[in-house]
C-alpha positions, 0 to 999 in steps of 0.5 A: 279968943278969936284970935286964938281959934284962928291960930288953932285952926291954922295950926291944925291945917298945918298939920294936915298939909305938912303930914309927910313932915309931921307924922314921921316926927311924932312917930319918931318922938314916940320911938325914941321915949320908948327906947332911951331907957334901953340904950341908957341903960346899955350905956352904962356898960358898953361905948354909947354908939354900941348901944345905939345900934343894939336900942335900933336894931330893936326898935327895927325888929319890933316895927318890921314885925308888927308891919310884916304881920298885917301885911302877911295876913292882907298879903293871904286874905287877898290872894285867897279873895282873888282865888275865889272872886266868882264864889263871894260874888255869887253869894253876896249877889244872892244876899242881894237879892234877898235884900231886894225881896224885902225892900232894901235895893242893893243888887244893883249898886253891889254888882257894879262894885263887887267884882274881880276888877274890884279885887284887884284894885285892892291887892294893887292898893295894899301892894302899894301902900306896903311900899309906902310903909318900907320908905315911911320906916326908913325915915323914922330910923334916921329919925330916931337914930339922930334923936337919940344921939341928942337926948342927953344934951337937950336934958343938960339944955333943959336944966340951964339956969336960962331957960327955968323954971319951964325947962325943968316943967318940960323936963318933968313932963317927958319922964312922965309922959315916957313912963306912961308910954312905955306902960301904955305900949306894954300893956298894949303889946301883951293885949294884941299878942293875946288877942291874935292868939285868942283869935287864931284859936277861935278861928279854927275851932269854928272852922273858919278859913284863914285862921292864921291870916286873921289872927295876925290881923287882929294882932296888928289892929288891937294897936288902934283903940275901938277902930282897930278891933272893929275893923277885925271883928266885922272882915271875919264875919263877912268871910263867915257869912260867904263861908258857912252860907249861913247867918247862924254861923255868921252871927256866932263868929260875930257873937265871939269875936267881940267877946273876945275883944271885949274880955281883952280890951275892956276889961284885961287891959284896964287892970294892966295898965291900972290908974296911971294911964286913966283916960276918958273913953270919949277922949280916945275914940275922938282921938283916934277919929281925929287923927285918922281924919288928919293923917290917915292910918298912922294917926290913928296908931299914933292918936292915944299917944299925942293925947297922953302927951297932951294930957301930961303937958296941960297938966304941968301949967295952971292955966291948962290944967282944966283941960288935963282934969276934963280929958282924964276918966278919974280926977285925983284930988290929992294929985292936983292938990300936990301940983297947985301946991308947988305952982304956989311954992 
């Protein structure tokens, strides 16, 4: 047992050091079990590297448009925050103040942090990781590109007489693991696009300033479970707060934004995606936490996906199938019952 902890701890370190190597692989593995069916299909009736280019061409243009979204709505937030700097900080120092009155010393702390050096400082972060984001996608491409061009000679090695009965369990667990994916990422997909539109929508029927700039963040972050839409729930409401001067409005655009979260994202999205892709809630948020703290802002886009894949593969072998049970909302008895069945036959 120790000596298990100790690989676990070490392959976790691993994982963390090496992340530039890492991460762009499981996006990478992520893109490919989304995009094989359309290039499968493609190549039923055209030559194969013709589909290739098409299945890229639209994996390109579905990245750049969820990485352009949040960067044109970071892009206008900052602008506008470095236009009206003086404003935001008069009005949160007199928050401050009033903090104060009552017993909470923050004028201080808040002065020395909430300045236009500090704005600044945070268009030159966001301008610098959108650099970083346009280099991190032209290595997923090449990427992609090469594993597709393998996908079907590692199914014919998965099938070789050799390497069974574990070649075809693994090959059982990608159709399924791609299945469930591509439902997840679909299901996903509508939710955000409804939720940017929901968003906008509210934003300006309250009169909130930046309401296309705010939609498109929502958009973008409903790709992170609970993270996402919290960090897009509680921006608003601070601009609301230095907008409208008032804590009533503030907390009406709080009080709306998370009912529209919570009408998408608990209770529209669960009856898209259905039982297939039935998680623990527990184990999504620890997923997204733990890989946002191993890579960053892509692990967290990245941390439901890597849990759905574990979930499938520690379901295929006896010895791991507890895990997959505990990790799981609902336990299908019939499920596990056909599964044991197999394993004896």
């Amino acid at each position: 047992m120790t000596g298990l902890i100790t690989a676990g701890i070490l392959v976790l370190a691993l994982l963390h050091a090496a992340q530039s190597v890492f991460v762009p692989f499981a996006f990478s593995m992520l893109v490919i079990a989304l995009i094989w069916p359309v290039q499968a299909a493609l190549q039923t009736v055209m030559p194969r590297l013709l589909a290739l280019l098409i299945a890229l061409t639209v994996t390109i243009i579905a990245v750049v448009s969820v990485g352009s979204s949040i960067a044109w709505g970071l892009g206008v937030l900052g602008h506008w925050l470095f236009l009206n700097a003086g404003r935001f900080q008069t009005i949160y120092l007199d928050w401050a103040q009033w903090l104060e009155e009552h017993g909470v010393a923050v004028a201080g702390p808040l002065a020395e942090r909430f300045n236009v050096g500090a704005l600044v400082g945070l268009l030159q972060g966001v301008a610098g990781r959108m650099n970083s984001f346009a280099g991190f996608t032209l290595v997923i491409f090449i990427s992609v590109m090469l594993g597709l061009l393998e996908v079907e000679d590692v199914k014919r090695r998965l099938l070789l007489p050799s390497v069974q009965p574990h070649g075809a369990r693994i090959l059982a667990a990608n159709r399924r693991i791609g299945a469930k994916l591509r439902r997840f990422m679909a299901v996903r997909t509508f939710a955000s696009i409804l939720t940017g539109l929901v968003v906008w929508i509210f934003a300006r029927f309250v009169g909130l300033e930046l309401a296309a700039a705010w939609g498109a963040i929502a958009f973008a972050l409903n790709y992170i479970p609970f993270l996402g839409p919290f960090v897009a729930t509680v921006f608003p409401t601070m601009f609301a707060i230095a907008q409208f001067d008032s804590w009533q409005s503030a907390v009406f655009v709080f009080v709306g934004l998370n009912l529209i979260q919570f009408v998408i994202g608990s209770y529209l999205e669960p009856r898209l995606t259905g039982a297939s892709l039935a998680i623990s809630p527990f184990a999504v948020i620890f997923s997204v936490f733990f890989w946002s703290f191993m890579w960053g802002l892509p692990g967290a886009f990245i941390g439901v996906p890597i849990l759905i894949c574990l979930i499938e593969y520690a379901a295929q072998v006896p010895a791991t199938r507890w895990i997959a049970v505990l990790l799981s909302s609902t336990v299908n008895d019939e499920a596990v019952a056909a599964l044991d069945r197999r394993d004896r036959t």
